[in-house]
N, C-alpha and C positions, 0 to 999 in steps of 0.2 A: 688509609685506616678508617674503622665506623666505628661510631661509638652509640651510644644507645641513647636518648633525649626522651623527657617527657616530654607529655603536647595537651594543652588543657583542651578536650570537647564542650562547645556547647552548643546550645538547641534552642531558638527564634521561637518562641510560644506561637501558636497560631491555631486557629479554631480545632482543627483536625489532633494535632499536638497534645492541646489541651485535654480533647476526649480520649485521645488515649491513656496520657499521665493517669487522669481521673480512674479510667478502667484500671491501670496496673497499679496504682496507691489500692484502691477497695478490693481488688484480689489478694493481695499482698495482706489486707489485713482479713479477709474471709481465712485464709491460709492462716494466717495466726491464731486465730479464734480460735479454728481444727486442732491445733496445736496444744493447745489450753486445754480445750473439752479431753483432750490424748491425755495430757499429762495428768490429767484429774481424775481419770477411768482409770489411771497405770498407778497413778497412789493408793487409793481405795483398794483394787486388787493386793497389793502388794503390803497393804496395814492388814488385810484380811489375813494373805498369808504366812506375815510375821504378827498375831495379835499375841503373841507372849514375850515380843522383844522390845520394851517400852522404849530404851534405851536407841535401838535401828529404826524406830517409828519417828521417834521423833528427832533424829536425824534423816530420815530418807523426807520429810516434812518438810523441814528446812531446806533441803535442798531443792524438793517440787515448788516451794513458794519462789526461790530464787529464780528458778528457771519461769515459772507463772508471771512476776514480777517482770521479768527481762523483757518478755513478749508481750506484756501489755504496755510496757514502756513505748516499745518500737510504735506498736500498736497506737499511742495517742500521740508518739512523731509525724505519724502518717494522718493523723487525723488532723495536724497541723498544717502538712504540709497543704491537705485537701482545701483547706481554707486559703492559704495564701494563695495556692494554684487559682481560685474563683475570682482573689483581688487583682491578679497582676492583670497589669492590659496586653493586649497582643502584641507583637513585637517587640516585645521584652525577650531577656537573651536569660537562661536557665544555664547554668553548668549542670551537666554531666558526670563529669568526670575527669581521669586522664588516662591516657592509652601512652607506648612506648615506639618511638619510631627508631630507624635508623639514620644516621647522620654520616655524609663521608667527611671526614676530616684531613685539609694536607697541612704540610707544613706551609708556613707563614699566612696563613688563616688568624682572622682576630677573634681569636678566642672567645673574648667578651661578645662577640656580636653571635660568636654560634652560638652560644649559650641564652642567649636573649629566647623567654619561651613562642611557642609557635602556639598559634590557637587552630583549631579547626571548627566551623560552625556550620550546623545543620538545621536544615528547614524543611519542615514535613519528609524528613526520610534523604534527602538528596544534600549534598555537601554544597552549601552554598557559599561559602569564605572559609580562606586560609588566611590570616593573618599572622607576618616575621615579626619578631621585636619588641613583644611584649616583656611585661614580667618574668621572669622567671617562677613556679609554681610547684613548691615541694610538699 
């Protein structure tokens, strides 16, 4: 039988590493910025084409700030992150993430040990460790 297992990814900071993260944190918030200048172009229109609905204006408002608000939120996570990225030293280990593998399972298997999480870690692009028997990671 397979059953499905998380697997924590992580990623060996390293020069090259680095400048990428870098690159796709300030894309990330260039794209957000875009986003904001949209939603601010899309209210203005849209108060213009409802100016006798004071009542839709200032709920369609409220609603562009929330959304305004959310995206600059992100927006200064990432400017966070940009900072930490500058402190850590190199061979420091980032999580990722997790991805879903497959697992075969038979009987009389110790359950507790398949279940023990699996790491996978990457360095510059290439899978350089798999490590059994970590944490588990929900």
């Amino acid at each position: 039988m397979e059953i499905i297992k998380k697997v924590v990814v992580k990623q060996i900071l390293t020069e090259n590493s680095r400048t990428r993260l870098k690159e796709q944190f300030l894309s990330k918030q260039y794209q957000l910025n875009k986003e904001i200048q949209q939603l601010e172009f899309v209210l203005h229109k849209k108060i213009k084409e409802n100016k006798n609905n004071v009542k839709y204006q200032t709920s369609l408002k409220e609603s562009f700030n929330r959304e305004v608000l959310r995206r600059k939120e992100k927006s200064r996570q990432l400017e966070l992150k940009l900072g930490q990225l500058d402190e850590l030293e190199l061979g420091s280990e980032l999580r990722e993430g997790t991805i879903q593998m497959i697992e075969q399972v038979e009987e009389g298997d110790n359950w507790e040990e398949l279940m023990k999480g699996t790491e996978i870690v990457i360095k510059d692009g290439v899978v350089h460790e798999i490590r059994q028997g970590g944490m588990e990671d929900d």
